[in-house]
N, CA, C and O atoms as a DFTB+ gen file, in Angstrom:
712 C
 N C O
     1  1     -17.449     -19.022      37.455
     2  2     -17.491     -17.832      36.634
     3  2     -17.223     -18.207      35.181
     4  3     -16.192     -18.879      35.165
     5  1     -17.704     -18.058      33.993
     6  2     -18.273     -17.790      32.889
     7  2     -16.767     -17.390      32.340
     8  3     -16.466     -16.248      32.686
     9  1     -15.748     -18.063      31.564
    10  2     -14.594     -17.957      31.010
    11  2     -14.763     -16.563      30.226
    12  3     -15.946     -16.260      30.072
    13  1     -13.895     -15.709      29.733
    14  2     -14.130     -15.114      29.354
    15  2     -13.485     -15.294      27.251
    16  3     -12.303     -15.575      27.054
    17  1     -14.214     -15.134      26.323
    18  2     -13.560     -15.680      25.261
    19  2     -12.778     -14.052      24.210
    20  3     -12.682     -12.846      24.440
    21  1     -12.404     -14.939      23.114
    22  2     -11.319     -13.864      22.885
    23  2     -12.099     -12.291      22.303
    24  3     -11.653     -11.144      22.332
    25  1     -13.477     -12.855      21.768
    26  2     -13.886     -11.518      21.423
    27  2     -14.001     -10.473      22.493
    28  3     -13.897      -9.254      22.355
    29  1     -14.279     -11.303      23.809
    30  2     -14.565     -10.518      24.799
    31  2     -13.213      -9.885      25.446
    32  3     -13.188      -8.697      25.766
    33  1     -12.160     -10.686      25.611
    34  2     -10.984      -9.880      25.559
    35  2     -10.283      -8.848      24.827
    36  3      -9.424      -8.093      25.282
    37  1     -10.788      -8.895      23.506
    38  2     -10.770      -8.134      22.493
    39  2     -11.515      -6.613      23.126
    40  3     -10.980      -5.561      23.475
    41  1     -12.725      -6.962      23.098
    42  2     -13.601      -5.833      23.128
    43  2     -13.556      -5.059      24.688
    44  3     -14.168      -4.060      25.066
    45  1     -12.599      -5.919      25.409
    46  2     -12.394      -5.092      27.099
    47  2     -10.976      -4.302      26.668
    48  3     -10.849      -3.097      26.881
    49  1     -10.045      -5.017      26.111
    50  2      -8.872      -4.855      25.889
    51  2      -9.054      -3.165      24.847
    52  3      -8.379      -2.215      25.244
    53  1      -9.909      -2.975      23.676
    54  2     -10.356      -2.055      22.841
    55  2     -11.133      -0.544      23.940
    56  3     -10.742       0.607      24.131
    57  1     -12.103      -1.167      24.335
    58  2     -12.453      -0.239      25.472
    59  2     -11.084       0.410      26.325
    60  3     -10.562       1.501      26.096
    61  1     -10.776      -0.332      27.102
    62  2      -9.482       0.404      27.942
    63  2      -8.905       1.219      27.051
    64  3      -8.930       2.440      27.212
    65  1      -8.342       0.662      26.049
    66  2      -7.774       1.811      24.819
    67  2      -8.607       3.353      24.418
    68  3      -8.283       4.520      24.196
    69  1      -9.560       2.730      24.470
    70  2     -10.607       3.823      24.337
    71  2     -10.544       5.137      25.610
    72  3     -10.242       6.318      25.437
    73  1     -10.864       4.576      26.642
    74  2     -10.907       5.225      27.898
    75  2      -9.310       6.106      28.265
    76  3      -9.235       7.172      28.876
    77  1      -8.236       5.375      27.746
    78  2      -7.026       5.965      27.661
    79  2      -7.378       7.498      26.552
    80  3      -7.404       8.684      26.881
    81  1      -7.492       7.183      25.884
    82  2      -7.846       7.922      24.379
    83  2      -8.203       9.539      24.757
    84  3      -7.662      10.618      24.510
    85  1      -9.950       8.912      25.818
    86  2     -10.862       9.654      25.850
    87  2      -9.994      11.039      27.554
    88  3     -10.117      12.232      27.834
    89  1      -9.247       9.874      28.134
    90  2      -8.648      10.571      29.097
    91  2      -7.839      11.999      28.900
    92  3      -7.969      13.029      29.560
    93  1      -7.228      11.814      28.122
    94  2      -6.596      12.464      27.430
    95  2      -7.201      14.302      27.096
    96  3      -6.593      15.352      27.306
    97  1      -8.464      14.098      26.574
    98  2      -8.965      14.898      26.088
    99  2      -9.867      15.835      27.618
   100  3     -11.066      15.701      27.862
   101  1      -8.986      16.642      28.357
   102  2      -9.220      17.240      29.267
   103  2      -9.312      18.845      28.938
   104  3      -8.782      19.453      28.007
   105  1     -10.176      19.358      30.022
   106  2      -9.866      20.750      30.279
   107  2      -9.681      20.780      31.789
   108  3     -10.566      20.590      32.623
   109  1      -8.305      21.066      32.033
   110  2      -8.046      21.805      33.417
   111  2      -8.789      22.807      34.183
   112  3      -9.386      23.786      33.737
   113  1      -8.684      22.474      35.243
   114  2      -9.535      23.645      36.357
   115  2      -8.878      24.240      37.498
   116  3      -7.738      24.097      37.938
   117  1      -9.544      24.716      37.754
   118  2      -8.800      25.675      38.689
   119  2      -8.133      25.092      40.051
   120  3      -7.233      25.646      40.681
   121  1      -8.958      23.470      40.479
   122  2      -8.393      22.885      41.695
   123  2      -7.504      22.114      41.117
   124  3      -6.414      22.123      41.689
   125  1      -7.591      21.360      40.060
   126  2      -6.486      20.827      39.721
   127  2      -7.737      19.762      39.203
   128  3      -7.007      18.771      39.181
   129  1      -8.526      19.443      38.948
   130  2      -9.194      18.431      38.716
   131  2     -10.138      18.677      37.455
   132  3     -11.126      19.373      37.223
   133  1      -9.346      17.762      36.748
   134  2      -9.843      17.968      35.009
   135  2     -10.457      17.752      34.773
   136  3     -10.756      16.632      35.188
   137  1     -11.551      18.461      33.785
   138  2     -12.696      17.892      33.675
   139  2     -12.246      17.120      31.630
   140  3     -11.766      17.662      30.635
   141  1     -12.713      15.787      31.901
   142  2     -12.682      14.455      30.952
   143  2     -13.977      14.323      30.427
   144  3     -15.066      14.833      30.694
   145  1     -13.467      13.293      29.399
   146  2     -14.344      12.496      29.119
   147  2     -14.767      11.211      29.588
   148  3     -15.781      10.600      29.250
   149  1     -13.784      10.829      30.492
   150  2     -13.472       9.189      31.132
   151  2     -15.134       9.085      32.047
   152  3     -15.731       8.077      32.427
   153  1     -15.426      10.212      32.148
   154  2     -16.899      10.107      32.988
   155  2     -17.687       9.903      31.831
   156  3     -18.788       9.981      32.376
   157  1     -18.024       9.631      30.241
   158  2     -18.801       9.367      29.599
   159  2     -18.522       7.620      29.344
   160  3     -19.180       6.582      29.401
   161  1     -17.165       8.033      29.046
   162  2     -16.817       6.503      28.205
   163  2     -16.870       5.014      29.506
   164  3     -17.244       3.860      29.297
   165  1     -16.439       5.523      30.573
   166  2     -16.409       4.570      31.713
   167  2     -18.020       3.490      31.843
   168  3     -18.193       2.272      31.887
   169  1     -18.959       4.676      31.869
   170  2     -20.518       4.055      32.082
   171  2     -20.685       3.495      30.734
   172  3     -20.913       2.301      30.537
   173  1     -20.604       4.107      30.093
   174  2     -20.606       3.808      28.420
   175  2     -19.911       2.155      27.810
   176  3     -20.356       1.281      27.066
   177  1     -18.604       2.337      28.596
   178  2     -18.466       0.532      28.531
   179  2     -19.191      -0.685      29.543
   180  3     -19.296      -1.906      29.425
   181  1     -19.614       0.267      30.553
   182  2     -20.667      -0.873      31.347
   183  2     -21.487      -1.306      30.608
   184  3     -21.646      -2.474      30.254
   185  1     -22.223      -0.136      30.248
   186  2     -23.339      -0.676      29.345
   187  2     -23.439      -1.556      27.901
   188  3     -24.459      -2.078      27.451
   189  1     -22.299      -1.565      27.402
   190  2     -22.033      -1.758      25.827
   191  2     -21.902      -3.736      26.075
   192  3     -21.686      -4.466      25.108
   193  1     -19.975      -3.212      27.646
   194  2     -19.598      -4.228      27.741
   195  2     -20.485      -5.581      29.049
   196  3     -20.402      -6.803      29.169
   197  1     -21.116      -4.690      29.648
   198  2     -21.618      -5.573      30.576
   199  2     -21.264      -4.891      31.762
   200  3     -20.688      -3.803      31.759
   201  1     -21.631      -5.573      32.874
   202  2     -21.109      -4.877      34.303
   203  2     -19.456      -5.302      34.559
   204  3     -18.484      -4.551      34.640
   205  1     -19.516      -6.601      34.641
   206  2     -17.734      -7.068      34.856
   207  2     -17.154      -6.614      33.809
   208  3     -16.277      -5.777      34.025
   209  1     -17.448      -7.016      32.271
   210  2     -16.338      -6.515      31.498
   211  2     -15.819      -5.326      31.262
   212  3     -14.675      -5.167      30.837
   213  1     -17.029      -3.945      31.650
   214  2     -16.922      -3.017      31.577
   215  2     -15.829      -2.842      32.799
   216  3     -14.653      -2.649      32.493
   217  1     -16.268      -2.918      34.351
   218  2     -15.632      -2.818      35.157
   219  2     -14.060      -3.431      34.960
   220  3     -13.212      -2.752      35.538
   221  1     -13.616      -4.464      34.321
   222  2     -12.540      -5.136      33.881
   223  2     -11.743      -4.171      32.855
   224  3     -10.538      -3.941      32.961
   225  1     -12.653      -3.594      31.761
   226  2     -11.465      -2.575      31.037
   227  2     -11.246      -1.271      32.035
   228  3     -10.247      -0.602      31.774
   229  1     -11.761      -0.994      32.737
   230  2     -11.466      -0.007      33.868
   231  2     -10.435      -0.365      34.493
   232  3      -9.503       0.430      34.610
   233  1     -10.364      -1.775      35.091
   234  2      -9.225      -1.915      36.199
   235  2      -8.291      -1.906      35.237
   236  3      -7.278      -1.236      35.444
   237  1      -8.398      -2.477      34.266
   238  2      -6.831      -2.581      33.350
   239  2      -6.228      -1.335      33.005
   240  3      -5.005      -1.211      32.937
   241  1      -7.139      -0.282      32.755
   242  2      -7.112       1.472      32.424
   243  2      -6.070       2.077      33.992
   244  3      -5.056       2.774      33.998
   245  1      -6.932       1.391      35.308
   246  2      -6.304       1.629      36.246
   247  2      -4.842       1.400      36.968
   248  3      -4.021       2.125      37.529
   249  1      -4.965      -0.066      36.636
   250  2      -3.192      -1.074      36.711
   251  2      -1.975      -0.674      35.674
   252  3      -0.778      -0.825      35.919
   253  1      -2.497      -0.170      34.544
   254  2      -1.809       0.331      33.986
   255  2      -1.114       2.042      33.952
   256  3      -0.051       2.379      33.431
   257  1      -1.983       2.808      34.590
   258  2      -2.045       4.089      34.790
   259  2      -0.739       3.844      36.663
   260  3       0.329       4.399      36.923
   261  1      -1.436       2.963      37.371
   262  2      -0.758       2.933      38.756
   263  2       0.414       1.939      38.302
   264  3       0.743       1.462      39.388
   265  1       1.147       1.410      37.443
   266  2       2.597       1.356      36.921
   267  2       3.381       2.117      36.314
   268  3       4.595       1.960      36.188
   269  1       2.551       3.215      35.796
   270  2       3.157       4.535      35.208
   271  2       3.294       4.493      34.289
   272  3       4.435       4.727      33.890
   273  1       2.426       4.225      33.484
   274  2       2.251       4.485      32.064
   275  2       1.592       5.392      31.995
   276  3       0.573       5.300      32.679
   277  1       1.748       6.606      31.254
   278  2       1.409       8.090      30.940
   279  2      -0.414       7.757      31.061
   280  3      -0.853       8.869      30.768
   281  1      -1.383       7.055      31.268
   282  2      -2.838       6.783      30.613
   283  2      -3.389       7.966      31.049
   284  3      -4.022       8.472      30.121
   285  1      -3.447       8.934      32.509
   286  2      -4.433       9.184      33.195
   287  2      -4.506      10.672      32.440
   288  3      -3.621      11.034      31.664
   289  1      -5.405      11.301      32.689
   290  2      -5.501      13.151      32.420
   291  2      -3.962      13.728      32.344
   292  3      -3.040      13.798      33.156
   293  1      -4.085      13.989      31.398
   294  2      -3.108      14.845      30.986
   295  2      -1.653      14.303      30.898
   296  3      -0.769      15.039      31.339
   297  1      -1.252      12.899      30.292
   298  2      -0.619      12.056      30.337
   299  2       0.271      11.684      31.446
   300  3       1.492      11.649      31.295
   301  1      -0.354      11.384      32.637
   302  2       0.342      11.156      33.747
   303  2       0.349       9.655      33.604
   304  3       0.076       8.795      32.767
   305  1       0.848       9.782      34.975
   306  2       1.030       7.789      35.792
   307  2       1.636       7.886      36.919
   308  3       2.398       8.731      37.388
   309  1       1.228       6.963      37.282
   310  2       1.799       6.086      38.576
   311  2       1.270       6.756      39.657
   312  3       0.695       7.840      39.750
   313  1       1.691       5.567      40.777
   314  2       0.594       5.673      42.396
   315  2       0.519       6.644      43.175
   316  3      -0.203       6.611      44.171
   317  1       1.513       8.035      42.733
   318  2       0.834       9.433      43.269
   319  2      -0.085      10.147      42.585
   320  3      -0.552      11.125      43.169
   321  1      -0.582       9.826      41.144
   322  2      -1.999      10.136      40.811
   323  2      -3.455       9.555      41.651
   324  3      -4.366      10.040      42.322
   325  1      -2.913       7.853      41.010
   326  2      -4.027       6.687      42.188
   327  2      -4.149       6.904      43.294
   328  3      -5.254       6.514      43.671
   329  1      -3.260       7.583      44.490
   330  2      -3.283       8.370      45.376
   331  2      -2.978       9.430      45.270
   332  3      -2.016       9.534      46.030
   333  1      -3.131      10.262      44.863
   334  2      -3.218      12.139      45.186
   335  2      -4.675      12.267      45.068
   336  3      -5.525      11.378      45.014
   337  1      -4.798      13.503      45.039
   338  2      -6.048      14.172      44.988
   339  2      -7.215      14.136      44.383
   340  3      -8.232      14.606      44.892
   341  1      -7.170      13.503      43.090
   342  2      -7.867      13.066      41.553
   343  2      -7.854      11.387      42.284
   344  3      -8.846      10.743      41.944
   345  1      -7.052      10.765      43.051
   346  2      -7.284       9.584      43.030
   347  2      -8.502       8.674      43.637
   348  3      -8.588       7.446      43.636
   349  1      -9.300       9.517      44.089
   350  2     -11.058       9.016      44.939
   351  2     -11.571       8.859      43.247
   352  3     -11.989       7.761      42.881
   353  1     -11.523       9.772      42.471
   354  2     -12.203       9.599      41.110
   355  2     -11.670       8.816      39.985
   356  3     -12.148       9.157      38.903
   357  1     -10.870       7.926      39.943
   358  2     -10.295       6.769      38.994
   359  2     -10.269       5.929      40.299
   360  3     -10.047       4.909      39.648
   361  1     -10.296       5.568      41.305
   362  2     -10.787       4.456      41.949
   363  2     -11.717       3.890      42.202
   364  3     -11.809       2.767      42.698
   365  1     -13.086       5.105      41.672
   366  2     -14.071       4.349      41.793
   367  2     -14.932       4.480      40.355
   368  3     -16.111       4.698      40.077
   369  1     -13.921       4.272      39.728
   370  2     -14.564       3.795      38.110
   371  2     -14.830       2.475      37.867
   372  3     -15.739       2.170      37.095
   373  1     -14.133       1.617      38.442
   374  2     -14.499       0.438      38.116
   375  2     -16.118      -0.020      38.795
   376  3     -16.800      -0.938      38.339
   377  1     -16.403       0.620      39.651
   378  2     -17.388       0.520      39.946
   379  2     -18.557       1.230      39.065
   380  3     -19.453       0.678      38.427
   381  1     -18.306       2.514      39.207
   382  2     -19.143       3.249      38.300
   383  2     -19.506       2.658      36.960
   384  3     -20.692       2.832      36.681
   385  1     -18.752       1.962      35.998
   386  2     -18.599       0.915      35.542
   387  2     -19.753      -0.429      35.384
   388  3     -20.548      -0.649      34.470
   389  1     -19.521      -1.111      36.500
   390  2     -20.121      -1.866      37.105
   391  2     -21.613      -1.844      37.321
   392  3     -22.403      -2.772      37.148
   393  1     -21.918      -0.283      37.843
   394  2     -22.783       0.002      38.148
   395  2     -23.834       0.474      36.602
   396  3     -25.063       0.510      36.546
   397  1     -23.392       0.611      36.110
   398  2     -23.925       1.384      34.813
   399  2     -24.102       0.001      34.278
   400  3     -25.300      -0.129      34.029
   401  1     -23.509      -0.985      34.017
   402  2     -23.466      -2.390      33.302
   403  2     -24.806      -3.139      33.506
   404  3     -25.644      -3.494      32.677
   405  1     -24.748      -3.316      35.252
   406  2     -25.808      -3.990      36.186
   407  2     -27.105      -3.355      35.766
   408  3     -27.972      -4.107      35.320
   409  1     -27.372      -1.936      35.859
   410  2     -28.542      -1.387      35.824
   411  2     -28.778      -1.609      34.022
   412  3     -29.962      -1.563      33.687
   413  1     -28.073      -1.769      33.232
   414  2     -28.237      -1.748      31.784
   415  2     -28.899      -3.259      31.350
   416  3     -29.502      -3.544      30.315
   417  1     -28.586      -4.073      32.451
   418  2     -28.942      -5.396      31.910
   419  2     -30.635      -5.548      32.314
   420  3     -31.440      -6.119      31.578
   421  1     -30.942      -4.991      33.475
   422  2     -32.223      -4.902      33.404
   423  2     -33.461      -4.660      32.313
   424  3     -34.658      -4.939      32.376
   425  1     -32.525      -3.920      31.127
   426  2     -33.355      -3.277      30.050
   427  2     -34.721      -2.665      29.829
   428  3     -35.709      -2.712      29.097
   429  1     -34.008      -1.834      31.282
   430  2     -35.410      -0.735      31.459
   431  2     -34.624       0.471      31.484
   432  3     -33.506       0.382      31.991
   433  1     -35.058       1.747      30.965
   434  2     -34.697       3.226      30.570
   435  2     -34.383       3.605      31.952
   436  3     -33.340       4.148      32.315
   437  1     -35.396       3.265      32.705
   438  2     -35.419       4.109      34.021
   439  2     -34.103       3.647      34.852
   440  3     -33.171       4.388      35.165
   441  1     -34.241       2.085      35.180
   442  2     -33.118       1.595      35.444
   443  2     -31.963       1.744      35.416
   444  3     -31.142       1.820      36.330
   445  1     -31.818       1.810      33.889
   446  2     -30.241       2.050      33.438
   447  2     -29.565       3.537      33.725
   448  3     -28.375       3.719      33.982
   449  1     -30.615       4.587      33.622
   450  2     -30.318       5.627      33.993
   451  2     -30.438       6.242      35.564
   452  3     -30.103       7.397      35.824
   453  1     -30.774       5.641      36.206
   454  2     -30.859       5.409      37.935
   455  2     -29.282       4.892      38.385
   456  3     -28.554       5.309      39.286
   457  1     -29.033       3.626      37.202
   458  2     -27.288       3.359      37.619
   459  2     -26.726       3.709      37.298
   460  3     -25.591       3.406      37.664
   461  1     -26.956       4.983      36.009
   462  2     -25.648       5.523      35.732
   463  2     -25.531       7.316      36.773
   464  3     -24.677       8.175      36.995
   465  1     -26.979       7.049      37.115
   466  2     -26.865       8.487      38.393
   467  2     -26.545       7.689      39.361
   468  3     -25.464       8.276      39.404
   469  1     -26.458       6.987      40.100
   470  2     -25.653       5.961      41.039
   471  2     -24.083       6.359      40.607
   472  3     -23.325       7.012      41.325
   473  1     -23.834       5.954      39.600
   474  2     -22.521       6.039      39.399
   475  2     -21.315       6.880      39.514
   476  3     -20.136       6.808      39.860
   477  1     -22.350       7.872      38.966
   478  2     -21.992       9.368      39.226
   479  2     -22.154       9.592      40.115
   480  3     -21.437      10.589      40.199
   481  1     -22.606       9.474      41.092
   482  2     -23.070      10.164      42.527
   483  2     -21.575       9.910      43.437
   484  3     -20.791      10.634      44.051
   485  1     -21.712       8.226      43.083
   486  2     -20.180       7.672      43.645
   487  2     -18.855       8.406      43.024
   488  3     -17.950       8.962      43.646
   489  1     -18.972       8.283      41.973
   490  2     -17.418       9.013      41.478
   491  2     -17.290      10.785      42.656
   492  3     -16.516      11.237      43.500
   493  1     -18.476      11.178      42.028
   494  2     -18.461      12.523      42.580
   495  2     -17.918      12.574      44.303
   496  3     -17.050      13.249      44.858
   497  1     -18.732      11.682      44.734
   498  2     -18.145      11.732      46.569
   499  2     -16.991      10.795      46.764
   500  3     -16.261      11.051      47.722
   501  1     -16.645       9.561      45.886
   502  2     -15.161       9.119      45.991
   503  2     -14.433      10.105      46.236
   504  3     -13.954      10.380      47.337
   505  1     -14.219      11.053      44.642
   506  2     -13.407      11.910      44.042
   507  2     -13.735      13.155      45.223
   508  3     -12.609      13.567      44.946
   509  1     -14.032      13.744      45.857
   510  2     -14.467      14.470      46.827
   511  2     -14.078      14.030      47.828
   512  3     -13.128      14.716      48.206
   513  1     -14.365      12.947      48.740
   514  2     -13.553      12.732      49.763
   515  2     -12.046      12.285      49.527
   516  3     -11.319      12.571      50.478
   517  1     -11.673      11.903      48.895
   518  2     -10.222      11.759      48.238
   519  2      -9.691      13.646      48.438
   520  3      -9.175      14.257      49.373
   521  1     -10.114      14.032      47.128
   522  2      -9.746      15.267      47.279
   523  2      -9.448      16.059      48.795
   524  3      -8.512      16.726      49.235
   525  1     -10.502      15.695      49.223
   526  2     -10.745      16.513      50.829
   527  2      -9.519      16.146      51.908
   528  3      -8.872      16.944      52.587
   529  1      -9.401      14.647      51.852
   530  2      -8.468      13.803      52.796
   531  2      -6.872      14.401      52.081
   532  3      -5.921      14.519      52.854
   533  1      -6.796      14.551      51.437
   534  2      -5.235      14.363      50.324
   535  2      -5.097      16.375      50.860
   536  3      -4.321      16.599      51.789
   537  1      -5.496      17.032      50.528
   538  2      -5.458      18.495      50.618
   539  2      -5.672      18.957      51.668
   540  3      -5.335      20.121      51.883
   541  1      -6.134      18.395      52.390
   542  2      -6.908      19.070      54.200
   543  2      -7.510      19.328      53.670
   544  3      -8.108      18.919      54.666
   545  1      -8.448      19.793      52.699
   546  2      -9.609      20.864      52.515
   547  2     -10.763      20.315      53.365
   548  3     -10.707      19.175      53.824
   549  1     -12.195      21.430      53.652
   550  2     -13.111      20.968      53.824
   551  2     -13.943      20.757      53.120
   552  3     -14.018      21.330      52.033
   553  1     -14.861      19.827      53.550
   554  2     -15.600      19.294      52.577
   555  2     -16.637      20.392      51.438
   556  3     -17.202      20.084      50.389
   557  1     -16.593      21.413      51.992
   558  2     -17.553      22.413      50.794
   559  2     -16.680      22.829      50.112
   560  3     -17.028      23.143      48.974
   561  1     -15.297      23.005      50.453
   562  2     -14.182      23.865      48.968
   563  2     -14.155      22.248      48.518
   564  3     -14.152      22.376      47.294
   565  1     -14.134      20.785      48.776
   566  2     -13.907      19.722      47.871
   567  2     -15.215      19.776      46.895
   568  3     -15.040      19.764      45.676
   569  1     -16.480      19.832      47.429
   570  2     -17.643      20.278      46.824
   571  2     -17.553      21.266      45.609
   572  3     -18.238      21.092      44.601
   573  1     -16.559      22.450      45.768
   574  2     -16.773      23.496      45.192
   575  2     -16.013      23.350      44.158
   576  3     -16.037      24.176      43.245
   577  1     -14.952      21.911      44.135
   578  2     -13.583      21.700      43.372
   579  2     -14.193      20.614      42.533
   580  3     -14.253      20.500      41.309
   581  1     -14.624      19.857      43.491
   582  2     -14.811      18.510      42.516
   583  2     -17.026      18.093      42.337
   584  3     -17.743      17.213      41.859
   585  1     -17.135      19.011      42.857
   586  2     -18.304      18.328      42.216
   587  2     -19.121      19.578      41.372
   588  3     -19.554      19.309      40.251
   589  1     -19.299      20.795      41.873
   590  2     -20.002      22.022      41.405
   591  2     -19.909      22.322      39.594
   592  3     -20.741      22.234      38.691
   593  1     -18.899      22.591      39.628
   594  2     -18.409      23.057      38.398
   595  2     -18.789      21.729      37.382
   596  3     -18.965      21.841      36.169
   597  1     -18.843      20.941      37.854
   598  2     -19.250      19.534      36.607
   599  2     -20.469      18.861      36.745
   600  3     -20.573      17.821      36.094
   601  1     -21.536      19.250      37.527
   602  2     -23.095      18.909      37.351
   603  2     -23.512      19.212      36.230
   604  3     -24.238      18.288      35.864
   605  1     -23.447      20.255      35.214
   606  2     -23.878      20.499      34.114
   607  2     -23.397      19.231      33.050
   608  3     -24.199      18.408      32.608
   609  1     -22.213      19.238      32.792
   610  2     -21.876      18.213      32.290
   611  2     -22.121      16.808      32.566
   612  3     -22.290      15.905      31.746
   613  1     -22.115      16.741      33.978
   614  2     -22.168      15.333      34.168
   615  2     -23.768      14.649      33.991
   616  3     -23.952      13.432      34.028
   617  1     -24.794      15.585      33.808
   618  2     -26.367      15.338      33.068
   619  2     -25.899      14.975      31.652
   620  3     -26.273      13.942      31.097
   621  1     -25.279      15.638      31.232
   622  2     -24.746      15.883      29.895
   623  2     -24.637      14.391      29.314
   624  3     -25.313      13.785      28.483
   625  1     -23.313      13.976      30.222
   626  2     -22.534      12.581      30.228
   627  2     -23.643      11.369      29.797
   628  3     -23.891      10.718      28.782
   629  1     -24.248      11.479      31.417
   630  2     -25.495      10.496      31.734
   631  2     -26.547      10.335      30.844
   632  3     -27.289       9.359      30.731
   633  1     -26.550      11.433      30.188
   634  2     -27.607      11.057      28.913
   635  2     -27.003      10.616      27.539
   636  3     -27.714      10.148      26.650
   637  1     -25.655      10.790      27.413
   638  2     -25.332      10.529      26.066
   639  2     -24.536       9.397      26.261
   640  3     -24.052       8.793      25.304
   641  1     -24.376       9.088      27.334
   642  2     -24.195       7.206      27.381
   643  2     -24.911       5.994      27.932
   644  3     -24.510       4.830      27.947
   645  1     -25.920       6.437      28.330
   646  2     -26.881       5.757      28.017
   647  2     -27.983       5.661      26.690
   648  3     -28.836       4.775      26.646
   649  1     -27.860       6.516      25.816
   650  2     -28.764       6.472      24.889
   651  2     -27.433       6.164      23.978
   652  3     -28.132       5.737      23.058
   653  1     -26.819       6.098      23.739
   654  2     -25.708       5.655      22.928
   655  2     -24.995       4.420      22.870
   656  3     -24.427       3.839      21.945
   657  1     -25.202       4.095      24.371
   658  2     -24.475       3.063      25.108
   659  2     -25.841       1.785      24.703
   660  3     -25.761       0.670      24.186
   661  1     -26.467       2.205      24.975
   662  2     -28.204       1.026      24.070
   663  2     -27.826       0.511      22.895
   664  3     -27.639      -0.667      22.590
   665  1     -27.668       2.084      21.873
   666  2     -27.872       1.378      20.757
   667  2     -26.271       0.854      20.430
   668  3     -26.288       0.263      19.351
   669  1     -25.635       0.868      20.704
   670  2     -23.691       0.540      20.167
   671  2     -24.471      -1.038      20.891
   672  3     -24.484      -1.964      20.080
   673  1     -24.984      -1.311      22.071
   674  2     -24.766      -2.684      22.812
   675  2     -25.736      -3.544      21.407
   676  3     -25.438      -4.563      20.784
   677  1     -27.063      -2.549      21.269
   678  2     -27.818      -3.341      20.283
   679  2     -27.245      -3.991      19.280
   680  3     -27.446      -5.191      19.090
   681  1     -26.272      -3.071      18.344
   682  2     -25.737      -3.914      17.152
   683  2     -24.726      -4.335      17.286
   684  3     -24.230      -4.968      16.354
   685  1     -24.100      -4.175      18.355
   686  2     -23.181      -5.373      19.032
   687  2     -23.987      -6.661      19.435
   688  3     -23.454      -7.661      18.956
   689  1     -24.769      -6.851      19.948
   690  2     -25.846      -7.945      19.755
   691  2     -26.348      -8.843      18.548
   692  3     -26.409     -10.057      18.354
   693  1     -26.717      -7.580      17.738
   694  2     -26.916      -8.256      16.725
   695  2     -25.851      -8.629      15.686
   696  3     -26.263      -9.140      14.645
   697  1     -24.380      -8.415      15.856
   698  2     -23.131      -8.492      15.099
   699  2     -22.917      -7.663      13.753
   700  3     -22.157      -7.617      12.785
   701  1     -23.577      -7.296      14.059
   702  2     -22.902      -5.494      13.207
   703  2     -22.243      -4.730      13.251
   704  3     -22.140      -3.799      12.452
   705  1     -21.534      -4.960      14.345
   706  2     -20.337      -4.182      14.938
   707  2     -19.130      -5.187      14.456
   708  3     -18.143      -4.945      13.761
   709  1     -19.613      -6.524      15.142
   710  2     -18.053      -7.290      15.037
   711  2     -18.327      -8.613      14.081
   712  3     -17.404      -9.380      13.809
């Protein structure tokens, strides 16, 4: 595996910060499951940072949130968030992540936006069966909690980090950024 050098630690290390940032900036709902920004910025560093590095400022967003440092929605922490109810949907960011990164390197439109609806698809039924298992609920009130109410947005998401997430990677490429 491909060392990783300091800009690149830099720029995973900056992301996580970011994703903390963006966490933050919630609106509460009625099940308890906030609707964020961490669903823009998450795919958004796949793509910028790559599939691993992206996925890498995620886990660090995550290890740090499951030691209890305030990071997650609404300045929480620690391993009864990572496990409660919200916890199917920050466990499978690093993937989502991942997934958005992988399909970005292909550098096809269709592609990249196929993995970042992949991605989403996963968060949505992580975060859903999590929800479901943690609450007893059944699976259509987890449906009705965690996925209904945020399809509008989450098109929303998927388009403005991938077309954003292109061009930030472009002049990061070309060193205009750093």
């Amino acid at each position: 595996m491909k060392k990783l050098s300091i800009q690149d630690l830099c720029l995973t290390g900056v992301f996580a910060a970011i994703i903390i940032v963006l966490g933050q900036l919630n609106i509460p709902m009625p099940y308890g499951v906030p609707m964020t920004l961490q669903t823009f910025i998450i795919p958004f560093s796949g793509i910028v940072l790559g599939a691993k590095r992206g996925a890498l400022a995620t886990l660090i967003y995550i290890i740090l949130g499951a030691v209890g440092l305030p990071v997650f929605a609404g300045f929480t922490g620690g391993m009864s968030i990572v496990f409660g109810p919200t916890g199917g949907f920050i466990l499978s960011f690093p993937v989502m992540a991942w997934l958005a990164g992988k399909a970005a390197e292909k550098e096809n439109i269709l592609w990249m936006f196929a993995g970042l609806t992949m991605g989403t698809l996963l968060n949505f039924l992580c975060g859903m069966l999590m929800f479901s298992l943690i609450t007893s609920s059944s699976f259509a009130t987890a449906f009705l909690a965690c996925v209904l109410p945020f399809i509008p947005t989450a098109i929303i998401k998927i388009i403005l980090s991938g077309a954003l997430g292109r061009s930030i990677k472009k002049l990061l490429i070309k060193g205009k950024l750093v």
